[in-house]
C-alpha positions as CSV (number, residue, x, y, z in Angstrom):
1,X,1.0,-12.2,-17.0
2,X,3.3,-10.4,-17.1
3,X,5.1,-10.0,-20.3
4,X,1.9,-8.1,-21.0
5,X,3.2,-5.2,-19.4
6,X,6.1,-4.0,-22.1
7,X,4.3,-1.7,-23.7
8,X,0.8,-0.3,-24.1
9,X,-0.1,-3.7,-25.1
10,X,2.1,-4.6,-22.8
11,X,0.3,-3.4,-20.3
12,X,0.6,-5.8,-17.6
13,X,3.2,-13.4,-17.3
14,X,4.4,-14.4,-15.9
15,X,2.2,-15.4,-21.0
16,X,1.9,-16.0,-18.4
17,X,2.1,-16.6,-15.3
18,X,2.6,-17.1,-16.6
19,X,0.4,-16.4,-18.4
20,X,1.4,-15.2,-15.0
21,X,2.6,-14.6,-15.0
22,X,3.8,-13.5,-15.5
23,X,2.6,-9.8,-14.3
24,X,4.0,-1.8,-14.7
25,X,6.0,0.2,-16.8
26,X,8.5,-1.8,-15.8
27,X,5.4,-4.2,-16.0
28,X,5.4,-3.6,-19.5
29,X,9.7,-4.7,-19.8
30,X,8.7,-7.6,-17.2
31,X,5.1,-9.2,-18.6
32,X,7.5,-9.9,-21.1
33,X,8.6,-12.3,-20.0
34,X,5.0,-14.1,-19.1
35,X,3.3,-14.8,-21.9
36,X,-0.1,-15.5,-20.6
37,X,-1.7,-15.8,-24.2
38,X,-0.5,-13.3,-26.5
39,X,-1.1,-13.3,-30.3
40,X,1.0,-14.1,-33.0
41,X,1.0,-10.7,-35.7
42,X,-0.6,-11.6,-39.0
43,X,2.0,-13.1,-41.6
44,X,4.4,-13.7,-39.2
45,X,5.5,-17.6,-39.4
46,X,7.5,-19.7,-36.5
47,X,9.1,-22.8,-37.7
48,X,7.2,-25.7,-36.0
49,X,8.9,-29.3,-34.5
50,X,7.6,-30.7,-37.9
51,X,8.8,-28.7,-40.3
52,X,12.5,-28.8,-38.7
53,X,12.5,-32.3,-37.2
54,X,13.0,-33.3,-34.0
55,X,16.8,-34.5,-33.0
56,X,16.2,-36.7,-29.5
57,X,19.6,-38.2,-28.2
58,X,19.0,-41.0,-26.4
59,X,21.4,-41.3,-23.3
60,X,20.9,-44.5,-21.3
61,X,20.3,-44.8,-18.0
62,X,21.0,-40.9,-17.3
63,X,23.7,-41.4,-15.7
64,X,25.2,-38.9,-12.7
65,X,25.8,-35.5,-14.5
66,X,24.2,-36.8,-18.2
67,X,21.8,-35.3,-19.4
68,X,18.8,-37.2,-20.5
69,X,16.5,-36.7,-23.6
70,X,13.6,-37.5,-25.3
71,X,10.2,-37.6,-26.2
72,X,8.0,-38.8,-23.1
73,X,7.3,-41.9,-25.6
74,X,10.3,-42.9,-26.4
75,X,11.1,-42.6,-22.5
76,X,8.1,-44.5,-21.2
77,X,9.1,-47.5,-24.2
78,X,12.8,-47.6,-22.9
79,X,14.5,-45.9,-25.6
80,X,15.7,-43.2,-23.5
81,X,16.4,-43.6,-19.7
82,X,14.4,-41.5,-17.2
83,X,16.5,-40.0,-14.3
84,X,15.1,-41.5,-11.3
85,X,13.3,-45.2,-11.3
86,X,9.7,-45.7,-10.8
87,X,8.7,-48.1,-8.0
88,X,6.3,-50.3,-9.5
89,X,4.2,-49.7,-6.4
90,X,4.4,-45.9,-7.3
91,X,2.9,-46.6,-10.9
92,X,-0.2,-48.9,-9.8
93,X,-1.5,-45.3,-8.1
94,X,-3.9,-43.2,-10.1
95,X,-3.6,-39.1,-10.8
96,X,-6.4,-37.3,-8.2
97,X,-8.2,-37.2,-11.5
98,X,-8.4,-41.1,-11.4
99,X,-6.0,-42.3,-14.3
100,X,-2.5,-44.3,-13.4
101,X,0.5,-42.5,-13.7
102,X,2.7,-45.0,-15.2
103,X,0.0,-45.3,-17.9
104,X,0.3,-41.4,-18.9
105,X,2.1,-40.7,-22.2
106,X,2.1,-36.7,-23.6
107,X,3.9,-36.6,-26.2
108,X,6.3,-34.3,-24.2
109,X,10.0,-34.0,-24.9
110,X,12.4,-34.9,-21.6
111,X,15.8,-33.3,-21.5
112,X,17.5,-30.1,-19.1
113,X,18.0,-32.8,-16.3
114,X,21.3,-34.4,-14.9
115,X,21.6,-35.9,-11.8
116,X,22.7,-32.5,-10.2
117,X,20.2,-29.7,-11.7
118,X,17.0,-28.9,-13.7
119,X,17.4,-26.4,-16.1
120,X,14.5,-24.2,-16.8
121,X,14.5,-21.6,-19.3
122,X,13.2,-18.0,-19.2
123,X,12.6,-15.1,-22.1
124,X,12.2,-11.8,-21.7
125,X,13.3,-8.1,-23.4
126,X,16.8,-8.3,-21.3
127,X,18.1,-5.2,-23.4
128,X,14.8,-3.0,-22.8
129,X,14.2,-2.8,-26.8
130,X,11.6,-0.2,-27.7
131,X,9.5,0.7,-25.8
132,X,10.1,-0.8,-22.4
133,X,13.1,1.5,-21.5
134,X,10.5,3.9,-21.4
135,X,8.1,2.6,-19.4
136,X,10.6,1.5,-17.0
137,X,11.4,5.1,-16.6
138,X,8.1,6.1,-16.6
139,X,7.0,3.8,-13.2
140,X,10.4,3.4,-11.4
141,X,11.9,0.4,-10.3
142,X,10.1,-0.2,-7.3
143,X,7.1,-1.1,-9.2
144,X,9.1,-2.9,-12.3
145,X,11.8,-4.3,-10.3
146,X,14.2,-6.8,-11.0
147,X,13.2,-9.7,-13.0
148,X,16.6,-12.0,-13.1
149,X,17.3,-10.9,-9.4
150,X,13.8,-11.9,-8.2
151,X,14.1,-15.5,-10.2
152,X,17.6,-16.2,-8.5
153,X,15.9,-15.2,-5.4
154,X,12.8,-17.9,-5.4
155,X,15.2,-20.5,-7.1
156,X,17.8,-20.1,-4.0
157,X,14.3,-20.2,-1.7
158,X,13.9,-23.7,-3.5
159,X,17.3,-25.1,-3.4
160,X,17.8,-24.4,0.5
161,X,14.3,-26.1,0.6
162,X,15.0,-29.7,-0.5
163,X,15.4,-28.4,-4.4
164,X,13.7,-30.5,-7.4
165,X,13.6,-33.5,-5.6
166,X,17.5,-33.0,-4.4
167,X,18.5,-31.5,-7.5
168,X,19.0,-27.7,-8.3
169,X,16.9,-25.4,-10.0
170,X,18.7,-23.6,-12.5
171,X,17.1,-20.6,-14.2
172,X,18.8,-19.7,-17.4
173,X,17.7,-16.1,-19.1
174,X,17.3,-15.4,-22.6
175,X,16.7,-12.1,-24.5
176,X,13.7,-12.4,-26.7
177,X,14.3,-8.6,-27.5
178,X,10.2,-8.0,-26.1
179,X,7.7,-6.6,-29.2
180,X,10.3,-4.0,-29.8
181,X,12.8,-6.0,-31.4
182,X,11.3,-8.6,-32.9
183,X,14.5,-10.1,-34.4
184,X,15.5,-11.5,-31.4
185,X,12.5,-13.9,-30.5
186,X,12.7,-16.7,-32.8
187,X,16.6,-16.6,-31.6
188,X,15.8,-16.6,-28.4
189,X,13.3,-20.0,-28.5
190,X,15.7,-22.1,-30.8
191,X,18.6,-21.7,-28.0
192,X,16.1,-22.3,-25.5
193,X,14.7,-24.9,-27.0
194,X,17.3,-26.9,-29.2
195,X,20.8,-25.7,-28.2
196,X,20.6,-25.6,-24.4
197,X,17.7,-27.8,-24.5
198,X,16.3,-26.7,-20.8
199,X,13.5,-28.9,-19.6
200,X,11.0,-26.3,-18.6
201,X,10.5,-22.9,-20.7
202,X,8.7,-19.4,-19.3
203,X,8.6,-17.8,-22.5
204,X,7.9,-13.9,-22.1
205,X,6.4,-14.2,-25.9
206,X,4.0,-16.2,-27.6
207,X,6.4,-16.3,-30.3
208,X,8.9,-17.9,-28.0
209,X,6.3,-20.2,-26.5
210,X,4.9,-21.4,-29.9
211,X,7.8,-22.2,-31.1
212,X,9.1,-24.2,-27.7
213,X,5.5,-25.9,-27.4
214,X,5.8,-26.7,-31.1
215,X,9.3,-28.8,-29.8
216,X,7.3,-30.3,-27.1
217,X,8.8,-28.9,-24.2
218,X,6.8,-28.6,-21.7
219,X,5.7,-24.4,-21.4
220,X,4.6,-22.1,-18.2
221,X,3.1,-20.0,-20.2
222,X,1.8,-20.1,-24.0
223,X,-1.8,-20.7,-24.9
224,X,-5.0,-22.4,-24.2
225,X,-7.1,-22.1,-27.0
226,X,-8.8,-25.5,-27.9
227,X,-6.9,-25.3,-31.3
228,X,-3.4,-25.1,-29.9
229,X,-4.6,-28.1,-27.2
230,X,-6.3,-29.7,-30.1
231,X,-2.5,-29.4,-31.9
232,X,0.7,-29.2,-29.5
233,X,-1.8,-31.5,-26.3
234,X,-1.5,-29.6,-22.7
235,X,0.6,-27.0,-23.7
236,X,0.8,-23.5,-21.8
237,X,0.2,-24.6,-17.9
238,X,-0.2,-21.3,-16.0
239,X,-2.1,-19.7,-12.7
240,X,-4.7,-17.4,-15.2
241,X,-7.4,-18.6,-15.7
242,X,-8.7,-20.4,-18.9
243,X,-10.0,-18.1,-21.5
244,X,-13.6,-19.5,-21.9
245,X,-14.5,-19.4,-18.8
246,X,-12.6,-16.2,-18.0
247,X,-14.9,-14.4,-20.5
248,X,-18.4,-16.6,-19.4
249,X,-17.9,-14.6,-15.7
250,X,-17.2,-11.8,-17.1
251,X,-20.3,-12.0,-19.5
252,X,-22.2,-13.4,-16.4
253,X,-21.2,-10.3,-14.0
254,X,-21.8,-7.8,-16.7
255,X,-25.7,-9.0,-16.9
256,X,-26.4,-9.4,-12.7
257,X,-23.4,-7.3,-10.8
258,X,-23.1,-4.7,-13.0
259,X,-26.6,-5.0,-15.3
260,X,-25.1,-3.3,-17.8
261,X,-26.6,-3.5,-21.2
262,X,-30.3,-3.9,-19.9
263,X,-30.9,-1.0,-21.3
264,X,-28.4,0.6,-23.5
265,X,-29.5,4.2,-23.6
266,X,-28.8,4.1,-20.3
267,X,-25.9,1.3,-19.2
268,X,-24.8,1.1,-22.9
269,X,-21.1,-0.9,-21.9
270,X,-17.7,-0.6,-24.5
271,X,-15.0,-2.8,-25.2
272,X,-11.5,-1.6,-25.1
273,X,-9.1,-4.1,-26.6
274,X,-5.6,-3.8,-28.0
275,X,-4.7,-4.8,-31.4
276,X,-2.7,-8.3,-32.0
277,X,0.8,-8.4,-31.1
278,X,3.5,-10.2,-31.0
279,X,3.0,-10.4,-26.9
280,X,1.1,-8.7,-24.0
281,X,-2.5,-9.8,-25.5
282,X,-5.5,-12.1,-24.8
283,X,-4.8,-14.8,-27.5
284,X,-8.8,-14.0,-27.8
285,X,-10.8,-12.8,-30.9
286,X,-12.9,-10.2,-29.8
287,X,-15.9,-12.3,-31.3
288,X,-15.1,-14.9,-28.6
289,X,-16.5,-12.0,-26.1
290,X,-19.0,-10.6,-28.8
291,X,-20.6,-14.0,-28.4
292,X,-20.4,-14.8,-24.4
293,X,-21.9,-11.0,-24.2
294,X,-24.7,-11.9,-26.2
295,X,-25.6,-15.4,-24.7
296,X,-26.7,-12.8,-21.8
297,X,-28.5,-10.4,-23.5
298,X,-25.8,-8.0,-23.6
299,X,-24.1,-6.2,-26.9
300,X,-21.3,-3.6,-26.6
301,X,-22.4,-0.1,-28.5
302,X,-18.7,0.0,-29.7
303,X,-15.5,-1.9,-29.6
304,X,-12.1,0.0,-29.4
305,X,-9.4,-1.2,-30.6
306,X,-5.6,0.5,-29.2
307,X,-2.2,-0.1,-30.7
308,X,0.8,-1.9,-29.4
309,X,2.9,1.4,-29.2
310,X,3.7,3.3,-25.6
311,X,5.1,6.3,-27.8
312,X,1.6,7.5,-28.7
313,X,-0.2,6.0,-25.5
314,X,-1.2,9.6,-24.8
315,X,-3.0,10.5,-27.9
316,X,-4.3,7.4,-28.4
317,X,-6.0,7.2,-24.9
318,X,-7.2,10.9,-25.6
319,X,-8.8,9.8,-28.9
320,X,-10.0,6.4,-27.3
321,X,-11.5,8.5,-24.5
322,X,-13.1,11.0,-26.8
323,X,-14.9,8.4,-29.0
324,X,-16.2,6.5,-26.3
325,X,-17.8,9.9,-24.1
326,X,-19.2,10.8,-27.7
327,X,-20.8,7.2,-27.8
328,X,-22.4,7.3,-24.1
329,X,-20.0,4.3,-23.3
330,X,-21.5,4.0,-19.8
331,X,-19.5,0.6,-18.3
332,X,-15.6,0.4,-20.1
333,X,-14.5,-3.2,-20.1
334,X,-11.1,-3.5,-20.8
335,X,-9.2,-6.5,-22.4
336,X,-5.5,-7.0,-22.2
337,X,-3.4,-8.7,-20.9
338,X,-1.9,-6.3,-18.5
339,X,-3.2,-2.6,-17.0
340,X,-0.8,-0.6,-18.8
341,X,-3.1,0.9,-20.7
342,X,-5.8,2.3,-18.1
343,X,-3.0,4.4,-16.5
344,X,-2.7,6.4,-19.7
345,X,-6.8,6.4,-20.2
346,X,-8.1,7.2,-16.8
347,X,-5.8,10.1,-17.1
348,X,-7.2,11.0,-20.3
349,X,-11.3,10.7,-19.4
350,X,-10.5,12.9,-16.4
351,X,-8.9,15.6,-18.3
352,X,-11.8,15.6,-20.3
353,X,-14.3,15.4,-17.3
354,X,-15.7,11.9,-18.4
355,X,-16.3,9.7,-15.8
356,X,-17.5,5.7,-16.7
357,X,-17.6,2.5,-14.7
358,X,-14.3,0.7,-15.5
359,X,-14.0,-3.6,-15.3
360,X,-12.0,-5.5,-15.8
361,X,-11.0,-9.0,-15.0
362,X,-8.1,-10.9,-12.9
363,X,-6.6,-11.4,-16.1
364,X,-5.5,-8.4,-16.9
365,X,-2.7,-9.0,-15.1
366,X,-2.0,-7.4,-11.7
367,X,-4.8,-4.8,-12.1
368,X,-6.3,-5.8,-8.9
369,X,-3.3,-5.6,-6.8
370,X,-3.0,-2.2,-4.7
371,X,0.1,-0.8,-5.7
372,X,-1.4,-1.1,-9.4
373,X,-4.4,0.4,-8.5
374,X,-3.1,3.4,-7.6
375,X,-1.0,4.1,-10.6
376,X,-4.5,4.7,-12.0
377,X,-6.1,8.1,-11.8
378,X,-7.9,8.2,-8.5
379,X,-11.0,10.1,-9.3
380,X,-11.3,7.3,-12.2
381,X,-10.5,4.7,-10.7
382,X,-12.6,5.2,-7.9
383,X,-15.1,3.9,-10.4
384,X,-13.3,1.0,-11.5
385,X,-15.2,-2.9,-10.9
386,X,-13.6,-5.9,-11.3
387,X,-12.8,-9.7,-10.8
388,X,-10.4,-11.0,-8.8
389,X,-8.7,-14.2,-7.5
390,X,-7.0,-12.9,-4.6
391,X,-8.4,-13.0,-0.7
392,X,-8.7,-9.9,1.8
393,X,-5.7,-8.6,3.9
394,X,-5.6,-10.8,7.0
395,X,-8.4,-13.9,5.6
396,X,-5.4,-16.2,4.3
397,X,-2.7,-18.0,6.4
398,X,-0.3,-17.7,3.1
399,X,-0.4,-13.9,2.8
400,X,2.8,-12.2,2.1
401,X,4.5,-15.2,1.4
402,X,6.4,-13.9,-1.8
403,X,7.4,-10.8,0.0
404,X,9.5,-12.7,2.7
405,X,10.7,-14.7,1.1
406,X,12.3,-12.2,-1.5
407,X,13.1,-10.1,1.6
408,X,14.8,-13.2,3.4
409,X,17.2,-12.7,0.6
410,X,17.0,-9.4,-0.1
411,X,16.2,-7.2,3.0
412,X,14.2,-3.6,2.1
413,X,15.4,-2.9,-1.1
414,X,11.9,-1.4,-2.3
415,X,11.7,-3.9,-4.9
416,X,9.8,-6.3,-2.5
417,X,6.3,-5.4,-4.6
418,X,7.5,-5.1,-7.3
419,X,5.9,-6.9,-10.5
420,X,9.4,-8.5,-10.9
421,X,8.7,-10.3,-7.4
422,X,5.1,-11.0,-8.4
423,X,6.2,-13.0,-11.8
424,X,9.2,-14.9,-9.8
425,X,7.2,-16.3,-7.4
426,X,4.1,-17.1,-9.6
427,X,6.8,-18.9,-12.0
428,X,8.9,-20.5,-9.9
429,X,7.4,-21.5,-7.0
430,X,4.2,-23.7,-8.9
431,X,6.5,-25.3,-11.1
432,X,8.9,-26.7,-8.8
433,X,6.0,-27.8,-6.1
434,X,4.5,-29.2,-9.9
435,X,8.0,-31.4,-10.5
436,X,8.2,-32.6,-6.8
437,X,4.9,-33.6,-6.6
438,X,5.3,-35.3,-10.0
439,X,8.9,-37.0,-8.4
440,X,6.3,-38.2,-5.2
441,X,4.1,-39.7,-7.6
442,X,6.0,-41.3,-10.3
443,X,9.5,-41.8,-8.4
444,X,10.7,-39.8,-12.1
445,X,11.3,-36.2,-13.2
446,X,10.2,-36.1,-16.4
447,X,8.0,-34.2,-18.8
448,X,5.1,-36.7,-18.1
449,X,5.6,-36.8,-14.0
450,X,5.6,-32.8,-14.4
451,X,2.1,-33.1,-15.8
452,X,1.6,-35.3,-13.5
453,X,2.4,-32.9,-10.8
454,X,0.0,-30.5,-11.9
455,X,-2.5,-33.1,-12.3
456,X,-2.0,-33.7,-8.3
457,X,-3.0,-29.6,-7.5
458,X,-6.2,-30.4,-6.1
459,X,-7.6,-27.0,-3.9
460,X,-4.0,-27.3,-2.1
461,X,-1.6,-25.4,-3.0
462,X,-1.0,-21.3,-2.5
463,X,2.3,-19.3,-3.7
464,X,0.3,-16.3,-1.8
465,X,-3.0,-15.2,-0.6
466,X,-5.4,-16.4,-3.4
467,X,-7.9,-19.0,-4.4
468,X,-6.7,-22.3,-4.9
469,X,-5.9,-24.1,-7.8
470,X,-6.5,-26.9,-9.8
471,X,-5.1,-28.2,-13.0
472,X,-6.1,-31.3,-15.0
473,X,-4.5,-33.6,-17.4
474,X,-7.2,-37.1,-17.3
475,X,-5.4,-38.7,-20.4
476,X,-2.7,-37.6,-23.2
477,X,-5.6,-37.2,-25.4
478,X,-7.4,-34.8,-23.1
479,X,-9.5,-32.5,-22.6
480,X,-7.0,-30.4,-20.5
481,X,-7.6,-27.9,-17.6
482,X,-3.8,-26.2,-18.4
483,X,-4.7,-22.6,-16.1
484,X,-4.9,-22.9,-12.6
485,X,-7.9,-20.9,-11.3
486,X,-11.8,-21.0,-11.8
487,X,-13.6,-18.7,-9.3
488,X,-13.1,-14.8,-8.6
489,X,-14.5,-12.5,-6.3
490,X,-15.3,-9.0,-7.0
491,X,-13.3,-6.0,-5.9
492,X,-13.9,-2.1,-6.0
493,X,-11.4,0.3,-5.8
494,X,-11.7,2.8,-2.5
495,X,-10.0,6.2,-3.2
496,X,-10.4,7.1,0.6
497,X,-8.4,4.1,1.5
498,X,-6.6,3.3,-1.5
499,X,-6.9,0.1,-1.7
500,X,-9.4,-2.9,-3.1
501,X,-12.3,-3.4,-1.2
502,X,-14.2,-7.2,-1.2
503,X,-18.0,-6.5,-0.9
504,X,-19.1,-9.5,-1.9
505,X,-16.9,-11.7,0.7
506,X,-16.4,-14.1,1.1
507,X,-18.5,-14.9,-2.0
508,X,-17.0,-16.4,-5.4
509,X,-18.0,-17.2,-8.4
510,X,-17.2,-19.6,-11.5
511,X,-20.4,-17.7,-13.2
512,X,-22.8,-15.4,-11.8
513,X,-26.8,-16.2,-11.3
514,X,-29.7,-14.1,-10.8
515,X,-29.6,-13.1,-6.6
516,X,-26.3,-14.0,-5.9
517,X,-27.1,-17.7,-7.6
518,X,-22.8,-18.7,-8.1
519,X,-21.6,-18.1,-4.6
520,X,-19.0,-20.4,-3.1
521,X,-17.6,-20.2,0.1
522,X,-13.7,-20.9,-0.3
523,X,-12.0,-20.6,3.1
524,X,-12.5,-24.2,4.2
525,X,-9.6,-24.6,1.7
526,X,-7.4,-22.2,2.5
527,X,-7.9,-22.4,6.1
528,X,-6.5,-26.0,6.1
């Protein structure tokens, strides 16, 4: 979610977060490092497991300070010894989804575990290639932050907490050189992957995160389109939310909250999307929306399509900007994976005294958090409408939980909001709650009791004030719910206050209905 925010694609991981992920100038260097569904550039091929083979080394029992791996086959047949024994009482018991643990076999590789630590691996543009230097510049570091700092940070939080079921978590960093140096991704994934073999990845490309998925190591971050489940299994875990039914509410709260489209001389609404990239994107073809749009009557007047390259973000927003005033573009929506972009085009319709209704949804990464919103232009974005997973100031009991913690470690450094922070605590924190859950369950940590941690996310867990979330894995063959959240809430942006409102509160929706038809009343679980 965040990886998305390198450049103008970038805009955003975690990705992820991945992605989210994952999640802004500094955004754009950061979402890096969250691929939350970016996609692959035309031509460009990443060596899959079965074109290079898998090695698996097979080490016992996994022994104190050996490190054990293997496919989660080969582990659940006794050809490679799991770290940890599973009670035979703990195995009888079902997933919350209803199938037994012991019984659940992935395909995932286990390895990046000794008795002492759990290595987990994460990607992003270390050496600020291309554009991200910029960017970073261009928003300061107390919006971009500190990315390795802010992992340490949660990882320590976790360790002094009881750890990965006593072990450590060990981040390791990598430099997948961001979409400015290319070069460097592929690198970056096989020494993630095959020569320091970690046992969880958070690529900050999809470049990096096909090729780990393509390894079988299990990915925060990476995709979920029902090809690359149908290929790899439940690859790309994350907080976003899935893609199909990310782009159904959207479709859903274009036709009854907005009601754009009813008539298009009048509410005629636009697409903004940016090109395909190597990261930073919705790993969506725009005919996926072009289609959900249409199931509700609706049909954009013109899709715009923006390039991957912060150098030219001002003349391309001013061209963008121009074509769409010209075409009466009434309602903008605007998909990528990160907000990058709108700074640059809100700037560019008011300089030109055009003034739409922008949306957007809670995938865009971090566009509906307040110290995004008002990079924007305010007598824009005083217009903007969008979706959101997050909960009102004051209405959850886990509010501000990344902050202190980062500044238990940290004190005021002014990094505390940063997107740095944000990505560290959506990375970190699920996935270790995900492996000590699965180490509850199974009485292992291993790729399958990982999944099986997820699996056990049933409405009750919270890294901050937002919804809750729910993953799925029923069987190895699927079908897979691999994103964490399914209902938003809509939020407007108040220039007076400068902030997000909530007016539909505490109303959210999976899909919106005719007269508020969709609503669901959440705070029963987050109130627990």
């Amino acid at each position: 979610m965040l990886d998305r925010i390198r450049s103008l694609e970038t805009l955003l991981k975690t990705e992820t977060w991945w992605r989210g992920l994952m999640i802004v100038a500094g955004v754009l260097f950061i979402t890096a490092i969250a691929s939350v569904g970016a996609i692959k550039p035309k031509g460009e091929q990443v060596s899959t497991g079965e074109d290079l083979g898998d090695s698996i080394s097979g080490l016992g029992e996994g022994l104190p300070g050996e490190e054990v791996t293997g496919t989660a086959e080969e582990i659940a047949g006794g050809t490679v010894g799991s770290v940890g024994r599973r009670s035979s009482s703990s195995t009888q018991g079902g997933t919350s989804g209803g199938t037994s643990a012991g019984d659940l076999n992935f395909g995932l590789k286990t390895q990046g575990i000794t008795a002492k630590e759990v290595k987990v691996g994460f990607s992003y543009n270390q050496a600020s290639c291309g554009d991200s230097a910029f960017l970073q510049a261009f928003f300061g570091a107390a919006t971009v932050g500190d990315f390795e700092k802010s992992i340490n940070t949660f990882a320590r939080h976790v360790n002094e907490n009881g750890g990965i079921g006593g072990r450590q978590f060990k981040p390791q960093f990598y430099d997948d050189g961001g979409s400015g140096c290319p070069e460097k991704s592929l690198a970056a994934a096989v020494k993630m992957a095959d020569e320091d073999k970690v046992f969880l990845a958070v690529p900050g490309l999809d470049v990096v995160s096909d090729y780990v998925i393509s390894k079988k190591v299990p990915t925060w971050g990476g995709r979920d389109l029902p090809e690359s489940l149908e290929k790899y299994g439940p690859n790309g875990l994350q907080v976003l939310q899935p893609h199909d039914p990310t782009l159904e509410a959207w479709a859903s709260f274009g036709k009854h909250y907005l009601k754009s489209g009813s008539t298009l001389e009048v509410d005629l609404p636009c697409l903004i999307r940016i090109e395909t990239g190597a990261s930073g994107n919705w790993d969506i073809p725009e005919e996926i929306l072009v289609g959900k749009m249409k199931k509700y009557g609706l049909q954009f007047g013109d899709i715009i399509v923006f390039k991957d390259d912060a150098s030219t973000a001002t003349q391309q927003s001013e061209a963008i900007v121009r074509r769409a005033d010209e075409k009466g573009c009434q309602h903008i929506y605007f998909m990528a994976g990160n907000p990058v972009g709108l700074v640059f085009m809100t700037q560019a319709a008011s300089s030109r005294g055009y003034f739409p209704t922008w949306t957007f949804t809670s995938r865009t990464a971090l566009t509906d958090d307040d110290n995004i919103g008002k990079l924007m232009d305010p007598a824009q974005w005083e217009n903007a409408i969008g979706l959101s997973i997050r909960v009102p100031a004051g209405d959850h009991p886990m509010e501000g939980n990344c902050k202190r913690i980062y500044q238990k470690y940290n004190g005021n450094d002014g990094q505390e909001n940063s997107v740095a922070v944000t990505l560290a605590c959506v990375s970190v924190l699920p996935t270790s709650e995900m492996m000590n859950r699965g180490i509850q369950r199974t009485g292992d940590l291993d790729a399958n009791s990982f999944l099986v941690g997820a699996d056990m996310f049933r409405d009750d867990f919270y890294y901050d004030a937002h919804v809750p979330m729910q993953y799925h894995f029923p069987s190895a063959k699927g079908p897979f719910k691999t994103k964490g959240f399914s209902h938003w809430t809509v939020v407007d942006w108040s220039r007076g206050e400068s902030r997000y409102l909530f007016p539909k509160y505490p109303c959210y929706y999976k899909t919106f209905g005719p007269d508020n038809a969709g609503c669901e009343d959440l705070r029963a679980t987050y109130k627990k």
